[in-house]
C-alpha positions in Angstrom: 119.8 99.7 99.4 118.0 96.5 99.7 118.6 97.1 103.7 116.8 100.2 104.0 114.4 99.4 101.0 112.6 95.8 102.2 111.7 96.7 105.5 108.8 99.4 104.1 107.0 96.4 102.7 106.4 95.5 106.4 103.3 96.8 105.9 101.0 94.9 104.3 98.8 97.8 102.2 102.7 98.4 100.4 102.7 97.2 97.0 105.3 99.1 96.1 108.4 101.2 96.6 110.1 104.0 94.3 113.7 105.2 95.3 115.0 109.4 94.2 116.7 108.8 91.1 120.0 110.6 90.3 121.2 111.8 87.1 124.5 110.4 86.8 126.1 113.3 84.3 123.8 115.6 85.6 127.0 118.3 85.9 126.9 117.7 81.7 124.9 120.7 80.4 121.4 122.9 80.5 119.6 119.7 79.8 121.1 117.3 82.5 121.0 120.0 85.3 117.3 120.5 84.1 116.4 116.7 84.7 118.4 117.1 88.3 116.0 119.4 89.9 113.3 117.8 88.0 114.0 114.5 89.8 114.6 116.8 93.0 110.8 118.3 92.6 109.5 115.2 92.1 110.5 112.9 94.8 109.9 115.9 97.0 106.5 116.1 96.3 105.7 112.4 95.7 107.1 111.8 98.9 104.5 113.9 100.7 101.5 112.6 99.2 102.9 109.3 100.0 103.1 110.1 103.5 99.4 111.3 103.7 98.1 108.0 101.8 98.0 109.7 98.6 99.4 108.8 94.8 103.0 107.8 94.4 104.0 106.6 91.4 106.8 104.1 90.1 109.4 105.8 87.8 111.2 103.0 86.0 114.5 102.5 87.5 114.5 102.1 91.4 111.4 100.6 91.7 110.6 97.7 93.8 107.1 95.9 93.5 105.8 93.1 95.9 104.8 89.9 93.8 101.4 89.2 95.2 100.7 92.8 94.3 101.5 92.6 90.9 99.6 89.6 90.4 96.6 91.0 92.2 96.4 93.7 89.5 97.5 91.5 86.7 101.1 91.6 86.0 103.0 94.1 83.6 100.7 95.4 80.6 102.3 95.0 77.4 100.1 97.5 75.7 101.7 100.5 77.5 104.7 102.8 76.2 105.0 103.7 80.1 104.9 100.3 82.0 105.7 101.9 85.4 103.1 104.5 85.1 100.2 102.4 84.0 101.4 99.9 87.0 101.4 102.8 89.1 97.3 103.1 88.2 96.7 99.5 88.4 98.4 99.0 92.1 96.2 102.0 93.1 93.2 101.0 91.8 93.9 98.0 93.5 93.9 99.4 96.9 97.8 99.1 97.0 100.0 102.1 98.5 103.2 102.7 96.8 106.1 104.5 99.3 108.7 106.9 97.8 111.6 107.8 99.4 114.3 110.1 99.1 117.0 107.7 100.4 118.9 105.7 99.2 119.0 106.8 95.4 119.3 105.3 92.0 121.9 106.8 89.4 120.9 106.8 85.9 122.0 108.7 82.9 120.1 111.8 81.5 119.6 113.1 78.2 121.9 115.1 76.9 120.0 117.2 74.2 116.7 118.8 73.2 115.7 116.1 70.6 116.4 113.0 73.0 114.8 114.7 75.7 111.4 115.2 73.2 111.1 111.6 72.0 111.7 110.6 76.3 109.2 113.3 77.1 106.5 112.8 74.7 106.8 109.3 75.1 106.0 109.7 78.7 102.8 112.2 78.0 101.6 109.4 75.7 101.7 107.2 78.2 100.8 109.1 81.4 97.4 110.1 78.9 96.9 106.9 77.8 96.4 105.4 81.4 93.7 108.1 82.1 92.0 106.9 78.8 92.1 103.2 79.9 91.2 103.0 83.2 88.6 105.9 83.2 85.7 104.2 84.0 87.0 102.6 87.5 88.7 106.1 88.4 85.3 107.9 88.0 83.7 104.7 90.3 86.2 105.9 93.4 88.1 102.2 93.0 91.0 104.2 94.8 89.0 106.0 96.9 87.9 109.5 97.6 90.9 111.2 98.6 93.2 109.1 96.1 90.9 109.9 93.5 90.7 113.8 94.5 94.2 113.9 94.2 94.7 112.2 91.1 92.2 114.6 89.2 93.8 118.0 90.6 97.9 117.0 90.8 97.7 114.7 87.9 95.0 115.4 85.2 94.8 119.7 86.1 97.7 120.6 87.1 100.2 118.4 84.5 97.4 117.8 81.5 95.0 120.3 81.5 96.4 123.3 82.4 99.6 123.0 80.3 97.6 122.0 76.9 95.6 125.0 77.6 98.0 127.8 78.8 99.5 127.9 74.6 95.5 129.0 73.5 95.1 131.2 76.5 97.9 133.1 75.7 97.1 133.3 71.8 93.7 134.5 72.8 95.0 137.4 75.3 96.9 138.8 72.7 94.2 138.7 70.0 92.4 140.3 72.7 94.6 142.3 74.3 93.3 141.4 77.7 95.4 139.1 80.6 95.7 135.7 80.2 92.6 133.9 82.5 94.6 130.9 83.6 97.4 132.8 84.7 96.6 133.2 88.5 96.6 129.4 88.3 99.8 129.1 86.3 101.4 131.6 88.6 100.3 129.3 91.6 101.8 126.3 89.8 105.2 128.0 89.3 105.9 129.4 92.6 105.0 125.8 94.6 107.1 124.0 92.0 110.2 126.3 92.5 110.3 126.2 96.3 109.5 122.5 96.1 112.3 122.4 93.3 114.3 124.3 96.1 113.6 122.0 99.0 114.4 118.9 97.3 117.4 120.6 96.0 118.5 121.2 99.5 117.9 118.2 100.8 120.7 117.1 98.4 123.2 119.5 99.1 122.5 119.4 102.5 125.3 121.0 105.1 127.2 122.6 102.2 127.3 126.0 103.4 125.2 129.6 103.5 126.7 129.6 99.7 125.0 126.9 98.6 121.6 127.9 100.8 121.5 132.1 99.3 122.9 131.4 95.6 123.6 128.2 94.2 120.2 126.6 95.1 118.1 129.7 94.3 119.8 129.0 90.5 119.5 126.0 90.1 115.8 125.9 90.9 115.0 128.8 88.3 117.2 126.9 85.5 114.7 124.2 86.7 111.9 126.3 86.5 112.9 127.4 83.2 113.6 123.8 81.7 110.2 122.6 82.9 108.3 124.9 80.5 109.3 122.1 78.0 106.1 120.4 79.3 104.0 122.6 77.8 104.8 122.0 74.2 105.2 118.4 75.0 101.9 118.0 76.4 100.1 120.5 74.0 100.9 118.9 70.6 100.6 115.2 72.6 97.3 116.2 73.3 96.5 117.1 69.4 98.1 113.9 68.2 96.3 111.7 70.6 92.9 113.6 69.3 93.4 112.7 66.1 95.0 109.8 66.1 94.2 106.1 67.0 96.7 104.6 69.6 100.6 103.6 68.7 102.6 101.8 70.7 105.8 103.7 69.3 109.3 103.4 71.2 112.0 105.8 70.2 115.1 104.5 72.5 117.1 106.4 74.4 120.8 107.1 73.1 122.7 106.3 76.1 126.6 107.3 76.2 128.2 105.7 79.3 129.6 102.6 79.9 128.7 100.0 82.5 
């Protein structure tokens, strides 16, 4: 891992680098075969924009960070429930680039239920929002610059913030009204990319296992992904309504982990 990991900090604009990570028991149930794909998606995607100088983002476990860049953006923030993401702001804002990559991986253990998988999740909203909320004024001053900052509005504020808090209200409102939903062209536009995304991450891990695996397994497993991703939408919605109305928690619920070292 370290082999094929250290030599992308050859360049000198690299502050960071994020490995794919692997659920472990991902075989377990709905939930763990859920997070697969989700990982799958995600590196896909970050991976591309990446590639085009765009936003990747550290994910916890797998990630490597260059020392001068973290003290060039001011080490670890302590008042963050999501370390990684808000160092994944800070390292941007800071003119860093941060490379993911598909290969190697890192195992770690998924949640195994609804309820763990809520406390994980909405402690990741909180986080991801409270970044935005932080560093808002040096986002809106280009500190990233223009594409960087482009990118960051319409993948990350739209498309996983806006968008889900407001598809719930949408949806009320078309049935009071008894007219079509307005958001749903754009909802419809999110789905579809993220299932064949979902799909060609997917196949990059199963590659050469067969026409089986290309015509039915895949195709399944990205709409069980599809499917467990709607999750989002009640996570972000009601994390939206609580950080409205609340003031700011620093709150950890840990993770229940079940297997041994």
């Amino acid at each position: 891992m370290l082999l094929r990991t250290i030599p992308l900090f050859g360049q000198d604009n690299v502050g960071a680098v994020q490995l794919r990570k692997e659920i472990a028991n991902a075989s377990t149930n709905f939930w763990t075969k859920g997070q697969m794909a989700e990982m799958a998606v995600d590196t896909f995607f970050q991976e591309r924009r990446s590639l085009g100088s765009g936003i990747g983002e550290l994910r916890g476990n797998g990630q490597f960070v260059r020392r001068t860049a973290l003290y060039s953006c001011g080490g670890w923030n302590e008042e963050t429930i999501t370390d990684d993401l808000d160092l994944t702001l800070r390292l941007h804002l800071d003119k860093w680039d941060i490379e993911c990559v598909f290969y190697p991986v890192v195992k770690e253990e998924g949640v195994t239920n609804a309820v763990s998988l809520w406390h994980q999740r909405n402690r990741w909203a909180e986080g991801g929002y409270q970044r935005y909320l932080d560093y808002w004024d040096l986002i809106v001053r280009n500190r990233m610059g223009t594409w960087k900052t482009f990118e960051l509005l319409i993948n990350f504020v739209l498309i996983q913030y806006i968008i889900p808090t407001a598809i719930i209200p949408d949806l009320l409102m078309a049935i009071a009204r008894h007219r079509p939903p307005i958001l749903s062209p754009l909802t419809g536009m999110t789905v579809t990319v993220s299932f064949f995304g979902m799909f060609a991450g997917l196949k990059r891990i199963h590659k050469n296992k067969g026409l089986k695996t290309y015509t039915y397994i895949l195709p399944l497993q990205s709409l069980r992904g599809i499917l467990y991703m709607f999750h989002w939408i009640v996570v972000i919605s009601t994390t939206t309504i609580r950080m409205s109305i609340r003031p700011k928690r620093l709150k950890w619920v840990k993770t229940l982990r079940q297997g041994s070292n």
